[in-house]
mmCIF file of the N, C-alpha and C atoms, coordinates in Angstrom:
data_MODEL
# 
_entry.id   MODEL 
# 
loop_
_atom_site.group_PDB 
_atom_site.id 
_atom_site.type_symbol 
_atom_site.label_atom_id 
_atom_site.label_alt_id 
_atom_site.label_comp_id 
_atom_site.label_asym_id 
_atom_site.label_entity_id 
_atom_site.label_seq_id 
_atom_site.pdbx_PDB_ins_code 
_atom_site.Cartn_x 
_atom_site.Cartn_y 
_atom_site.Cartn_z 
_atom_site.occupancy 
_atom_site.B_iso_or_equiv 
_atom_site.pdbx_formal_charge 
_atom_site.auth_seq_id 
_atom_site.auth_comp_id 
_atom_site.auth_asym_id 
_atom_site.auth_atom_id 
_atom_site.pdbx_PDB_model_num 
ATOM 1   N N  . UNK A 1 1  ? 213.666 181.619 96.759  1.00 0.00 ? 1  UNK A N  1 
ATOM 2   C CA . UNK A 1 1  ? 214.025 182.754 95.935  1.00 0.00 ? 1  UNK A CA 1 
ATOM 3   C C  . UNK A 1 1  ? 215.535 182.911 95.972  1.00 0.00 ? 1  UNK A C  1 
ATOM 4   N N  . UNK A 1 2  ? 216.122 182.949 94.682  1.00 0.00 ? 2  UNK A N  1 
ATOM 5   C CA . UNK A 1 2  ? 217.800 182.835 94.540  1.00 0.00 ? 2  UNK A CA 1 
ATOM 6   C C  . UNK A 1 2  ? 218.212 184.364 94.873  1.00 0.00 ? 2  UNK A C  1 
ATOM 7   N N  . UNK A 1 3  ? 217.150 185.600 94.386  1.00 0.00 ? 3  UNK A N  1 
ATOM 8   C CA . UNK A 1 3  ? 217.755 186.579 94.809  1.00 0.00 ? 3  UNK A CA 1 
ATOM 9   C C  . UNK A 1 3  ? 217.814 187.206 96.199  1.00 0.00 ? 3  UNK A C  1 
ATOM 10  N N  . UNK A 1 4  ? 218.890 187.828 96.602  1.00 0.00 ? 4  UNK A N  1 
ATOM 11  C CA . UNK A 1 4  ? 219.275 188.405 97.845  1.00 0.00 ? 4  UNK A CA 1 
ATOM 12  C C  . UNK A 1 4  ? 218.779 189.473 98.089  1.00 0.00 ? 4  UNK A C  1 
ATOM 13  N N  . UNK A 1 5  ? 217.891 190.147 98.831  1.00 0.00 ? 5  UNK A N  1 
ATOM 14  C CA . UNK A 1 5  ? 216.965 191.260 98.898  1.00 0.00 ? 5  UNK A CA 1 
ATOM 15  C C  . UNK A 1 5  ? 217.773 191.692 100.064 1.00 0.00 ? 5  UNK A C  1 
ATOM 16  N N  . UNK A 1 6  ? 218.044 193.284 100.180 1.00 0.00 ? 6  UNK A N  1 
ATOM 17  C CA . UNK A 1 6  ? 218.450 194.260 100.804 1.00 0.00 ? 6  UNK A CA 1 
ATOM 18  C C  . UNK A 1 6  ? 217.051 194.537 101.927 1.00 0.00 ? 6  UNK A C  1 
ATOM 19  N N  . UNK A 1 7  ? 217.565 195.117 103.404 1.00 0.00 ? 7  UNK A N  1 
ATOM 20  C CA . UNK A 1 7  ? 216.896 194.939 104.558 1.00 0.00 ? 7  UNK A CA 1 
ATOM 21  C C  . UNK A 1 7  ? 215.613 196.079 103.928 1.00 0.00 ? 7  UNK A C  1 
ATOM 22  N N  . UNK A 1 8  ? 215.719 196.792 102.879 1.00 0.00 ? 8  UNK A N  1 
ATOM 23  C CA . UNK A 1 8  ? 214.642 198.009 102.580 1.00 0.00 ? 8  UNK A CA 1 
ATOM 24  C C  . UNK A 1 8  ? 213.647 197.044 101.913 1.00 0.00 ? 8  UNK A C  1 
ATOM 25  N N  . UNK A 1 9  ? 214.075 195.929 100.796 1.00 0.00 ? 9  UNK A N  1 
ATOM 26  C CA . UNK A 1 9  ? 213.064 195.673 100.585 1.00 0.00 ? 9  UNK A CA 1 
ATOM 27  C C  . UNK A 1 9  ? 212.990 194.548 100.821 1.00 0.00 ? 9  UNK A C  1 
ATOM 28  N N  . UNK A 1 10 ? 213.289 193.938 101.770 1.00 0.00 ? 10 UNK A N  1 
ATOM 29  C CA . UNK A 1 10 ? 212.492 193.047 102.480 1.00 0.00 ? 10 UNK A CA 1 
ATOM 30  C C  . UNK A 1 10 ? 211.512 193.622 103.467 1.00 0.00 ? 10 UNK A C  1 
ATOM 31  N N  . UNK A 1 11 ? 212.075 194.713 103.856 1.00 0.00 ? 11 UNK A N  1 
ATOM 32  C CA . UNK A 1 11 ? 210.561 195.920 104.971 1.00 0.00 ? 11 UNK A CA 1 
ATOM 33  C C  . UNK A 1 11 ? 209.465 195.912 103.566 1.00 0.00 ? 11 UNK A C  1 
ATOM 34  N N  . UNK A 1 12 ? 209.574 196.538 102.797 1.00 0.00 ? 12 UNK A N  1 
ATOM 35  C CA . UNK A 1 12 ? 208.674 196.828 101.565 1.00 0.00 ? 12 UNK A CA 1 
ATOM 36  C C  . UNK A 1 12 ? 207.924 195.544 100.925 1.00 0.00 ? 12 UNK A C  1 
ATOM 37  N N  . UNK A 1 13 ? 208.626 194.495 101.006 1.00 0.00 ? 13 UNK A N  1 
ATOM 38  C CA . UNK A 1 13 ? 207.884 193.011 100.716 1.00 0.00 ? 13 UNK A CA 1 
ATOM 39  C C  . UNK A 1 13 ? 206.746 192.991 102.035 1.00 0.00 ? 13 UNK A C  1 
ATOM 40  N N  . UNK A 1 14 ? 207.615 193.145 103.383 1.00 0.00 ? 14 UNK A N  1 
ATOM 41  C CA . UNK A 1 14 ? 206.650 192.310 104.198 1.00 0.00 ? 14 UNK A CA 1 
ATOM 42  C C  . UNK A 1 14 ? 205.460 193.430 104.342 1.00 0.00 ? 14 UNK A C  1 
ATOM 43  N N  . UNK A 1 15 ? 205.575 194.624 103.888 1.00 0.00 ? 15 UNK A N  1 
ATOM 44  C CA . UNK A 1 15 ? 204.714 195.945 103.857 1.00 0.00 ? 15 UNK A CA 1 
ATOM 45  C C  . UNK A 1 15 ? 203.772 195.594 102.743 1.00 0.00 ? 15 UNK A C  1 
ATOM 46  N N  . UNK A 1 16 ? 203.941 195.327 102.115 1.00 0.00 ? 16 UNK A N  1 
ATOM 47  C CA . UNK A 1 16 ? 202.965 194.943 100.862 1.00 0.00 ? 16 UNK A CA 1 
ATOM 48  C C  . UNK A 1 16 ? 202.367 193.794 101.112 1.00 0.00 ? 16 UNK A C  1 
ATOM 49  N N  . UNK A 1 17 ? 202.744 192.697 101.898 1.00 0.00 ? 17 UNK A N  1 
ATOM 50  C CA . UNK A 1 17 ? 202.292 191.330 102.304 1.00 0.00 ? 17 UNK A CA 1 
ATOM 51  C C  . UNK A 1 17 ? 200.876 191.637 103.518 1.00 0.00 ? 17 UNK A C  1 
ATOM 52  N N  . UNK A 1 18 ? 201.577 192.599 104.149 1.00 0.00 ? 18 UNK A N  1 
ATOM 53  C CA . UNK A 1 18 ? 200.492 193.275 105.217 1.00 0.00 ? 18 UNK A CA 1 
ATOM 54  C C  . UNK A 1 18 ? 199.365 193.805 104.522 1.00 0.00 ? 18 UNK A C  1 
ATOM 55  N N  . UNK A 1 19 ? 199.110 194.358 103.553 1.00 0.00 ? 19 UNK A N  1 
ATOM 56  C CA . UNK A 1 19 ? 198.570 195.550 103.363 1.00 0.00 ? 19 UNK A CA 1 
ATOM 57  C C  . UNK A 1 19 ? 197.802 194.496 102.155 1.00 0.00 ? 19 UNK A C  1 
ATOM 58  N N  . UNK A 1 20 ? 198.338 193.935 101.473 1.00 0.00 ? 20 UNK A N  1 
ATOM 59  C CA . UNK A 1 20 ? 197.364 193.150 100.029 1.00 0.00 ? 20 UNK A CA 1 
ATOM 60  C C  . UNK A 1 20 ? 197.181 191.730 100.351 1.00 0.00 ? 20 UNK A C  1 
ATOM 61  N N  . UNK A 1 21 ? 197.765 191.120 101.383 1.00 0.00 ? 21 UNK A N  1 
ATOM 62  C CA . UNK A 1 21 ? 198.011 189.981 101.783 1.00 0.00 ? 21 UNK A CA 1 
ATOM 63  C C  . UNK A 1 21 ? 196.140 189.368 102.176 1.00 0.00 ? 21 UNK A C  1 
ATOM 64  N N  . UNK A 1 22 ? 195.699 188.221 102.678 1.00 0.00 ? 22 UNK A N  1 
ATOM 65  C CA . UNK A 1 22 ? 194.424 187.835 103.161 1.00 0.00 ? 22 UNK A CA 1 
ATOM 66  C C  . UNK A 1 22 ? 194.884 188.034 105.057 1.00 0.00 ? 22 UNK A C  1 
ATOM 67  N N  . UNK A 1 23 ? 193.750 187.180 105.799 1.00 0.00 ? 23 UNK A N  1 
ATOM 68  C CA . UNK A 1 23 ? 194.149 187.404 107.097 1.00 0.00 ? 23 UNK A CA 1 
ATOM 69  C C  . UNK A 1 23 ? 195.587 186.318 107.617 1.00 0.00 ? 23 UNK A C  1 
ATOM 70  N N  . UNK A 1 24 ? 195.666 185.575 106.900 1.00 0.00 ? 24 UNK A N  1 
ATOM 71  C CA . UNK A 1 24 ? 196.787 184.855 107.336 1.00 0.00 ? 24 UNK A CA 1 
ATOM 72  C C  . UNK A 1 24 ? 198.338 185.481 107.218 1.00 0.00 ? 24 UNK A C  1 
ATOM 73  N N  . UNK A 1 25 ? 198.398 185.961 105.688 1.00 0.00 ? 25 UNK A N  1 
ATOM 74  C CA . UNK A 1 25 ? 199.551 186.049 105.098 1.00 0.00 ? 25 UNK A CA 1 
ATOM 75  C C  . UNK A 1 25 ? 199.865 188.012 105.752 1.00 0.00 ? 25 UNK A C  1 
ATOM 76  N N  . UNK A 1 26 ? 198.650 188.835 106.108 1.00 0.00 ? 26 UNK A N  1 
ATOM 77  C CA . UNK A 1 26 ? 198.895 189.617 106.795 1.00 0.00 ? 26 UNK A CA 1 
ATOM 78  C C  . UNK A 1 26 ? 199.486 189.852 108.442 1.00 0.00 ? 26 UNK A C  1 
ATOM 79  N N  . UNK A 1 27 ? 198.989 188.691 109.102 1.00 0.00 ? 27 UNK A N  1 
ATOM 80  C CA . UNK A 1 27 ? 199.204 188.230 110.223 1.00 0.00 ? 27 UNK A CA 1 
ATOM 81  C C  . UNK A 1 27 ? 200.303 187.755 109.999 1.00 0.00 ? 27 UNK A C  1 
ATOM 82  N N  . UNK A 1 28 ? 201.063 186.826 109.517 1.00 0.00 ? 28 UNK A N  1 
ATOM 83  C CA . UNK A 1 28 ? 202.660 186.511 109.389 1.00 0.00 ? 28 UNK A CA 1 
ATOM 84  C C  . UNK A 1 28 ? 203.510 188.090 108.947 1.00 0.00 ? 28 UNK A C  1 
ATOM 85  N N  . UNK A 1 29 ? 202.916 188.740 108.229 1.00 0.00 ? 29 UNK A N  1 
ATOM 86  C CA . UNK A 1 29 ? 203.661 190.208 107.889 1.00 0.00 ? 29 UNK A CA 1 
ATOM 87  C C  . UNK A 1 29 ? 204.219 190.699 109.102 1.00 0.00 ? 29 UNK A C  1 
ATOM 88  N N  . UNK A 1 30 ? 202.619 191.019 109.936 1.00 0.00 ? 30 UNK A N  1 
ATOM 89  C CA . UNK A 1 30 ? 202.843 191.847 111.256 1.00 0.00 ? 30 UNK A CA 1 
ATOM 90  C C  . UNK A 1 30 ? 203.979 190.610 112.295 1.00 0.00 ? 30 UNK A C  1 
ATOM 91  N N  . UNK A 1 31 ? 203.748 188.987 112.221 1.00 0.00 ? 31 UNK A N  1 
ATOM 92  C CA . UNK A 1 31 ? 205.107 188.746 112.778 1.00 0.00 ? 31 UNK A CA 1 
ATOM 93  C C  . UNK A 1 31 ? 206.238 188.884 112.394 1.00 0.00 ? 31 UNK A C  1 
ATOM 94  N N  . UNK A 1 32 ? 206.408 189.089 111.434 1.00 0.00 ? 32 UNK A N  1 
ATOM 95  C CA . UNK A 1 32 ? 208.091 188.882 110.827 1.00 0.00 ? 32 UNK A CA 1 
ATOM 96  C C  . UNK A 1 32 ? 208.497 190.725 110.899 1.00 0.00 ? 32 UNK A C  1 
ATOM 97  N N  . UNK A 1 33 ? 207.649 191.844 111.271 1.00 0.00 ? 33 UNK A N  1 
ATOM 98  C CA . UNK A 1 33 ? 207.709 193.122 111.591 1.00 0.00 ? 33 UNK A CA 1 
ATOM 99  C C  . UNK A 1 33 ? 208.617 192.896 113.182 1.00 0.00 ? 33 UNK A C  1 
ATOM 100 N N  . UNK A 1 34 ? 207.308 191.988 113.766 1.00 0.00 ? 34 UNK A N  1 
ATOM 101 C CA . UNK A 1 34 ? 208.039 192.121 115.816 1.00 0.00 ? 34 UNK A CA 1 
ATOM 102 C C  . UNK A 1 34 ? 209.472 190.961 115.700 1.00 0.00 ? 34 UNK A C  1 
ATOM 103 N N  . UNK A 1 35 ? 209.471 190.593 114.820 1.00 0.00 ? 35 UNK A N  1 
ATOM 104 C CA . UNK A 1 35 ? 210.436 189.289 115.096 1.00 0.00 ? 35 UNK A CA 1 
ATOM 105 C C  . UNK A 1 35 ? 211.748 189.978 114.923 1.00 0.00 ? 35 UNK A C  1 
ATOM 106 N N  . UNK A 1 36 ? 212.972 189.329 115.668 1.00 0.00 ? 36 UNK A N  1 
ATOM 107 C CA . UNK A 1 36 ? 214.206 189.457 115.843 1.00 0.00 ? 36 UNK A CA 1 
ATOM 108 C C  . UNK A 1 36 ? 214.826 188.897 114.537 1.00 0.00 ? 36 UNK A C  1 
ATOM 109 N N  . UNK A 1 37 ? 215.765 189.229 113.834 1.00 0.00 ? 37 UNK A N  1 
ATOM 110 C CA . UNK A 1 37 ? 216.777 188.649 113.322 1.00 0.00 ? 37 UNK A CA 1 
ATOM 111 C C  . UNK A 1 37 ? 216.590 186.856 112.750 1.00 0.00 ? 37 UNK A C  1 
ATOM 112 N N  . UNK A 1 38 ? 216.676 186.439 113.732 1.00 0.00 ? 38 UNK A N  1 
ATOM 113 C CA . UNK A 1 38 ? 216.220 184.746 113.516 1.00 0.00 ? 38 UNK A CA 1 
ATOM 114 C C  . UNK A 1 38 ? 214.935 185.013 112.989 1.00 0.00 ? 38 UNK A C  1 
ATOM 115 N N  . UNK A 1 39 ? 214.212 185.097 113.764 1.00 0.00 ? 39 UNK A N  1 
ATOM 116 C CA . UNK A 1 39 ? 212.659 184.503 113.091 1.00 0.00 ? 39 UNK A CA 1 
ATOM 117 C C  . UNK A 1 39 ? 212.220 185.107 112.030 1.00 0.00 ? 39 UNK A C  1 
ATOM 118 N N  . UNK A 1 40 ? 212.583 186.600 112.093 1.00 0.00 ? 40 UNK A N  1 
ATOM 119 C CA . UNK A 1 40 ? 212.522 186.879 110.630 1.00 0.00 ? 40 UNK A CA 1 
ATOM 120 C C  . UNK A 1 40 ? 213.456 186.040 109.427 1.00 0.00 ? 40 UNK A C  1 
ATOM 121 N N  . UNK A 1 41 ? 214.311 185.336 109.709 1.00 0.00 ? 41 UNK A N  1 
ATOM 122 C CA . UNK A 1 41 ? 214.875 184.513 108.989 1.00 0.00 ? 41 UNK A CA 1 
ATOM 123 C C  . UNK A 1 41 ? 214.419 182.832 108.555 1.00 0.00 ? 41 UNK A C  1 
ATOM 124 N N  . UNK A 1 42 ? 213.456 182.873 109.734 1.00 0.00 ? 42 UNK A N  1 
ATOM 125 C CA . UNK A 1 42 ? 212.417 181.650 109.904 1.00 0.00 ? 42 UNK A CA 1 
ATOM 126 C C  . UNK A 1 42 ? 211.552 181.872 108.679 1.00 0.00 ? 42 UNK A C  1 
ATOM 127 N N  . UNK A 1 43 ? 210.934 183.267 109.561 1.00 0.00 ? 43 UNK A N  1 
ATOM 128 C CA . UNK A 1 43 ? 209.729 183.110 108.221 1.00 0.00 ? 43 UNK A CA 1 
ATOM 129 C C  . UNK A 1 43 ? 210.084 183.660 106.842 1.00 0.00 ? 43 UNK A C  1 
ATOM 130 N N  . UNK A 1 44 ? 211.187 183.761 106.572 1.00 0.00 ? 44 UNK A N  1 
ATOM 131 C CA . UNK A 1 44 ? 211.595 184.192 104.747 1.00 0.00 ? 44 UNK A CA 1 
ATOM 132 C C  . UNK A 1 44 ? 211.618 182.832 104.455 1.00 0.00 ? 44 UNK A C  1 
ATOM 133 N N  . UNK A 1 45 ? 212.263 181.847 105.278 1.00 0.00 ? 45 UNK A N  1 
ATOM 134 C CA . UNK A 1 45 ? 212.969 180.512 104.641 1.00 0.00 ? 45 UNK A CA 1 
ATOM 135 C C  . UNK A 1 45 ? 211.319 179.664 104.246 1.00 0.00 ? 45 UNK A C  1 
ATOM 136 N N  . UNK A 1 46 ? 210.290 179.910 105.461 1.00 0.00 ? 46 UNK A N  1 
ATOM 137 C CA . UNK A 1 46 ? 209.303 178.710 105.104 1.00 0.00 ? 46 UNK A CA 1 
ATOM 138 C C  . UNK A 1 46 ? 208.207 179.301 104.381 1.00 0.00 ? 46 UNK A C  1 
ATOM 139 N N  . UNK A 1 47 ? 208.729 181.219 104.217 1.00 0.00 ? 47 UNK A N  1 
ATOM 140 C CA . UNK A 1 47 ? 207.482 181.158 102.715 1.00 0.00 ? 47 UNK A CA 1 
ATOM 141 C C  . UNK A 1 47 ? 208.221 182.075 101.985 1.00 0.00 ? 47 UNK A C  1 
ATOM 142 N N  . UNK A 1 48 ? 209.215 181.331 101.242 1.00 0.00 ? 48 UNK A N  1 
ATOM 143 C CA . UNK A 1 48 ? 209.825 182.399 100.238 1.00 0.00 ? 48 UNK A CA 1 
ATOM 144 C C  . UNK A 1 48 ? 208.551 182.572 99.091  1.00 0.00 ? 48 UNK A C  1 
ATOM 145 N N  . UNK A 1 49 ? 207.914 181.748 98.927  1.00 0.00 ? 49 UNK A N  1 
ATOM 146 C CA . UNK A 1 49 ? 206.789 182.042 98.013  1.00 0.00 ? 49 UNK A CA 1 
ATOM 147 C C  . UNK A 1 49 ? 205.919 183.684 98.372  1.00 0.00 ? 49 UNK A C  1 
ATOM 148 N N  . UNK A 1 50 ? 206.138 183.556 99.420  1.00 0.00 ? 50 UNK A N  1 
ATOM 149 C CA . UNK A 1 50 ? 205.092 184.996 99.717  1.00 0.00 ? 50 UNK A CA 1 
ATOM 150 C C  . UNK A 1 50 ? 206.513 185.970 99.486  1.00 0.00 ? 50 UNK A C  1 
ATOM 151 N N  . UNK A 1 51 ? 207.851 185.892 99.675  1.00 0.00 ? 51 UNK A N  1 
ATOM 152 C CA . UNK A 1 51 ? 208.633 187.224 98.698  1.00 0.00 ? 51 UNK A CA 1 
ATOM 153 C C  . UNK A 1 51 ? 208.394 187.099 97.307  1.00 0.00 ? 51 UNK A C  1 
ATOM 154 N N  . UNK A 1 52 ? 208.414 186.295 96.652  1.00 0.00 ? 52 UNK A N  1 
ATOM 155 C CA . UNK A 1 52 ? 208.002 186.093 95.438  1.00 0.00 ? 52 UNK A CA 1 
ATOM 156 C C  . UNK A 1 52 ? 207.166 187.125 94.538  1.00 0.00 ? 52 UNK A C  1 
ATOM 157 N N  . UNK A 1 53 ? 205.916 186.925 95.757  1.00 0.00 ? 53 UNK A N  1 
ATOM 158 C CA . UNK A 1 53 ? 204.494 186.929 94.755  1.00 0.00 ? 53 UNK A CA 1 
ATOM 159 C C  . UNK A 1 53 ? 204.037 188.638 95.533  1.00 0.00 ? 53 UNK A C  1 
ATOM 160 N N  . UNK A 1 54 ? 205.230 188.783 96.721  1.00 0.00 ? 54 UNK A N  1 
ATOM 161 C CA . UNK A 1 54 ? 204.634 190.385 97.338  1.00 0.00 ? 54 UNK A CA 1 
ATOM 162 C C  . UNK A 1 54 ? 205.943 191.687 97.203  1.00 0.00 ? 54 UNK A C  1 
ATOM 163 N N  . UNK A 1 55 ? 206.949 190.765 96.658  1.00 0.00 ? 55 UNK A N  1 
ATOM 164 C CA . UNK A 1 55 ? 208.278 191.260 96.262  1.00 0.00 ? 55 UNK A CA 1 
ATOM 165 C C  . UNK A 1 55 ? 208.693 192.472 95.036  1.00 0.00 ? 55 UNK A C  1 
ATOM 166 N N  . UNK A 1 56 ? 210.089 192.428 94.769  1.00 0.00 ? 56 UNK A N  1 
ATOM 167 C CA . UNK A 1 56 ? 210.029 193.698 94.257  1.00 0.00 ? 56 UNK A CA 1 
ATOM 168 C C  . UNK A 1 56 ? 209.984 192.520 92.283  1.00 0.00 ? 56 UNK A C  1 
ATOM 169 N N  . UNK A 1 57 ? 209.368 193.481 91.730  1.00 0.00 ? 57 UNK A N  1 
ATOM 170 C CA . UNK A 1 57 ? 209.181 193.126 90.198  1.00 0.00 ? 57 UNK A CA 1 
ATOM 171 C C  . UNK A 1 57 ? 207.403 192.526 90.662  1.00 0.00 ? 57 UNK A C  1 
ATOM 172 N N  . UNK A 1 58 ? 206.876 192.682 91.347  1.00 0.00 ? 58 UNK A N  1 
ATOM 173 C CA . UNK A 1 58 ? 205.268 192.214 91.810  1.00 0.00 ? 58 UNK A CA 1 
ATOM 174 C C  . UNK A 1 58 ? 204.397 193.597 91.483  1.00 0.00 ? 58 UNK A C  1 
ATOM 175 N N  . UNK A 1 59 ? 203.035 193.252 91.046  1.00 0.00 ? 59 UNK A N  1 
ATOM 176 C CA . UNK A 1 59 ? 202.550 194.370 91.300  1.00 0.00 ? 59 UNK A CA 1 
ATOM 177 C C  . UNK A 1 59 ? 202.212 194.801 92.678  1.00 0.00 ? 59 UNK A C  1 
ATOM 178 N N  . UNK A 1 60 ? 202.182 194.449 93.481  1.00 0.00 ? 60 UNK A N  1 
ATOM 179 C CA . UNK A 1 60 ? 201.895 194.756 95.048  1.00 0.00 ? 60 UNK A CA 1 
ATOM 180 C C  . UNK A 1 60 ? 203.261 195.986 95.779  1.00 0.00 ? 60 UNK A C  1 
ATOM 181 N N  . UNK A 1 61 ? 204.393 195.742 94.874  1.00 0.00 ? 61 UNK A N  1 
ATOM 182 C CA . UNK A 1 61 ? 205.772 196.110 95.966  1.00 0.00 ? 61 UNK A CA 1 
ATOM 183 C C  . UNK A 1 61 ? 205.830 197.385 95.000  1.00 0.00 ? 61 UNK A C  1 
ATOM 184 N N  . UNK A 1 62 ? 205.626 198.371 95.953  1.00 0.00 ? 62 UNK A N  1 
ATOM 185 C CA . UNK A 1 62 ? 206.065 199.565 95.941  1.00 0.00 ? 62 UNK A CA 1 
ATOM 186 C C  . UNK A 1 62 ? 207.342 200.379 96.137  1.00 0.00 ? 62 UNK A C  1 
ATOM 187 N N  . UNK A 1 63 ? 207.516 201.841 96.041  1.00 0.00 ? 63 UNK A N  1 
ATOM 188 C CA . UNK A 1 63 ? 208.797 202.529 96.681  1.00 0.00 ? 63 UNK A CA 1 
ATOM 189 C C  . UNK A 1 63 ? 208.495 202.995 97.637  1.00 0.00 ? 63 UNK A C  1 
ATOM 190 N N  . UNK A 1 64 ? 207.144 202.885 98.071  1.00 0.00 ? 64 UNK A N  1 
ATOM 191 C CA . UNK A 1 64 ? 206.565 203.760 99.307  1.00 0.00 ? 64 UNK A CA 1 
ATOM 192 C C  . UNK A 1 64 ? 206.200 202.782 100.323 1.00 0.00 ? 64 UNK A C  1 
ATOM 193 N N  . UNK A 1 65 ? 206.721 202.790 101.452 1.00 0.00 ? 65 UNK A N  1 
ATOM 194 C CA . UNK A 1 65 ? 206.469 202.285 102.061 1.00 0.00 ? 65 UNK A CA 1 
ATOM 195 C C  . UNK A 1 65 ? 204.917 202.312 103.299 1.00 0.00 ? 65 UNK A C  1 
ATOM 196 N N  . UNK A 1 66 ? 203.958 201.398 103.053 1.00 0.00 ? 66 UNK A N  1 
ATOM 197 C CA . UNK A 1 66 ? 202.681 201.653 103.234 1.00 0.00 ? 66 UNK A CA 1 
ATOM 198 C C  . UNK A 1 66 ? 202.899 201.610 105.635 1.00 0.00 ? 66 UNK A C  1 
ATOM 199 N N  . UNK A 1 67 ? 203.832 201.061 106.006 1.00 0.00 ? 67 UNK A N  1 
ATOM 200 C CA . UNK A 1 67 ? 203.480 200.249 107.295 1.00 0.00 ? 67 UNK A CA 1 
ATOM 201 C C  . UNK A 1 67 ? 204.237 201.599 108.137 1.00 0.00 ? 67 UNK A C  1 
# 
């Protein structure tokens, strides 16, 4: 993903990933929640597809934050 997402909605992506996501893609949510800095940088890089498809312009991504 070329665009640069601000730390709110990347919380609000991985909040919507949790919440509409299956058991996998919810379970990576809740890691990239406990993860530090790096690994949350891990897991944007090896599934930018899941900002994509749980991101803002998605029907899933809200202003409210569900988590």
């Amino acid at each position: 993903m070329a665009l640069a997402l601000s730390c709110d909605q990347l919380h609000r992506t991985w909040a919507a990933a949790e919440a509409h996501g299956g058991g996998f893609v919810s379970a990576l949510a809740a890691a990239w929640f406990r993860g530090d800095p790096t690994n949350r940088a891990r897991i944007e890089t090896a599934f930018p597809h899941l900002i994509e498809k749980f991101g803002p312009g998605s029907s899933y991504y809200t202003d409210e934050v569900e988590r």
